[in-house]
N, C-alpha and C positions, 0 to 999 in steps of 0.2 A: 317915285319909288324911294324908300326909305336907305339910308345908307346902308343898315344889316341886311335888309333885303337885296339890295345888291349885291354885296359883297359873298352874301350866302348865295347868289343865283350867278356868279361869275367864280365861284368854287366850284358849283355842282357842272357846269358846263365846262370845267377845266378839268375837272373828274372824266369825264365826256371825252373829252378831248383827247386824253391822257389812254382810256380803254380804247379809242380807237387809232389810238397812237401804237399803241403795245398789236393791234391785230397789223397793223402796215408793217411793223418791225417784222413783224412774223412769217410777214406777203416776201418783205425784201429779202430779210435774213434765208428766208429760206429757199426762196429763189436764186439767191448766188450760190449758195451751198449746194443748190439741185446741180447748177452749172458747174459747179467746182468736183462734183462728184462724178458729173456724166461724163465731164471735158477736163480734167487738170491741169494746170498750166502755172507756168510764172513769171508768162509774158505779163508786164502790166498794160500793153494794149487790151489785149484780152480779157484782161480783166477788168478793166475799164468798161469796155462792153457788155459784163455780164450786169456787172453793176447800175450799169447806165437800164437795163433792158426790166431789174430790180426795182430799181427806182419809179420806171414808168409806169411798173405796174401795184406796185405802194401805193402812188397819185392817184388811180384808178379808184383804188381800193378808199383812200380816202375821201374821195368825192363826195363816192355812197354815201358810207357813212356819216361824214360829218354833215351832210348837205339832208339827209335826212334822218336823224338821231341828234349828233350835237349844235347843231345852229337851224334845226328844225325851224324854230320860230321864226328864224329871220330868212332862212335859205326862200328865194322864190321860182328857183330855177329858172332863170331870166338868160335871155344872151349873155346880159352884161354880164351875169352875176358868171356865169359857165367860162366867158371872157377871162374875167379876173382870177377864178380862178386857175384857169388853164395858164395865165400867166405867171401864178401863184408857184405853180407845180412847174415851168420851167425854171423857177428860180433854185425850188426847193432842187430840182435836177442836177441843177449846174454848179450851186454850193456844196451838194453831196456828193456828184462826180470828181467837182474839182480839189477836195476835200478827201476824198479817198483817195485821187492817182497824187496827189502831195504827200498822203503820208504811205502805201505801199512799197509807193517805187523803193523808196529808201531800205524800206522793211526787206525787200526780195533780192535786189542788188549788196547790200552789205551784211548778211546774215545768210544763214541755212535753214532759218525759219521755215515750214513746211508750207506751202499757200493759202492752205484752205485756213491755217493760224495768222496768218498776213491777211490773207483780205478778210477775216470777221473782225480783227483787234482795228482795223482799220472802216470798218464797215458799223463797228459801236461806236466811233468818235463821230463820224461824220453822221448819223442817223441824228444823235442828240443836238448837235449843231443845226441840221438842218429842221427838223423839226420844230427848235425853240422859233426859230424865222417864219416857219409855219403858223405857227399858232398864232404867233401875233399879226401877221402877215390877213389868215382868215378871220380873224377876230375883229381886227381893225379895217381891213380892208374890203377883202371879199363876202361878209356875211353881218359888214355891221349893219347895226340899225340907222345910225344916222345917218351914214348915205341913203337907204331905202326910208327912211324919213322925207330929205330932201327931196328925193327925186321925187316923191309920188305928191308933195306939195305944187312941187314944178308944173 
C-alpha cells in the first residue's frame, strides 16, 4: 500500500473512530446524567459508581461498533480478539474512573459547584483522556492487522 493510501485509510478510520467515539460519549454522558437526575448526590462514592456503571456500558457500546463498522476489516471476532478487548475496556474503566474520582472529589468538597456541574466538567476530561488510550490501545493492539497477520501465518 502506497503511503497516501495509507495515510488516507488511517484518517477515514480515525473519522470511524472519532463518530463512534461521539455515540459512547453520548451512552456515558448520558448515562450519568440519567443517575444524576434520578438519584442526586455529592457523595463521590456515588458518583464513582454511577460513573464506573457509564463507562461499562460506553465499552459495550463500543465493541459493536467499532468491532463492526470501524476495524471491520480486521475485527475477527475471535476469543483473543474479545480478550483484548475486554481488557482494552478495563483499562479504558479504570483511567476514566480513576480520572474522574481525582478530579470531582476536589470539585464537591471545596466549592458549591452543583453535582450534576462536577461530574460532567469532570466526566469531559477524563472521556478524552481515556478515549485517546483507546484508540490507540484498539488500533495497535486489539484490532491490528499485524498481529492477525502473524498469528494466522503461525
Amino acid at each position: 500500500m502506497r503511503k497516501r493510501d495509507k495515510l488516507k485509510s488511517g484518517g477515514k478510520r480515525f473519522s470511524k473512530f472519532s463518530l463512534v467515539g461521539l455515540s459512547n460519549a453520548m451512552v456515558d454522558i448520558g448515562v450519568l446524567n440519567l443517575f444524576l437526575w434520578l438519584q442526586p448526590t455529592r457523595n463521590p462514592v456515588e458518583l464513582a459508581l454511577y460513573n464506573a456503571v457509564a463507562l461499562v456500558l460506553a465499552n459495550a457500546n463500543s465493541y459493536v461498533w467499532n468491532a463492526l463498522w470501524t476495524f471491520r476489516g480486521r475485527a475477527r471476532l475471535s476469543k483473543r480478539q474479545t480478550l483484548l478487548f475486554v481488557l482494552q475496556a478495563l483499562i479504558n474503566v479504570a483511567v476514566g474512573s480513576l480520572l474522574f474520582g481525582f478530579l470531582v472529589r476536589p470539585i464537591l468538597i471545596y466549592t458549591d459547584i452543583p453535582a450534576y456541574l462536577a461530574g460532567n466538567t469532570a466526566k469531559f476530561v477524563s472521556i478524552a483522556v481515556a478515549s485517546t488510550i483507546s484508540f490507540f490501545l484498539m488500533r495497535y493492539v486489539v484490532f491490528s492487522r499485524r498481529r492477525w497477520s502473524k498469528k494466522k501465518e503461525a
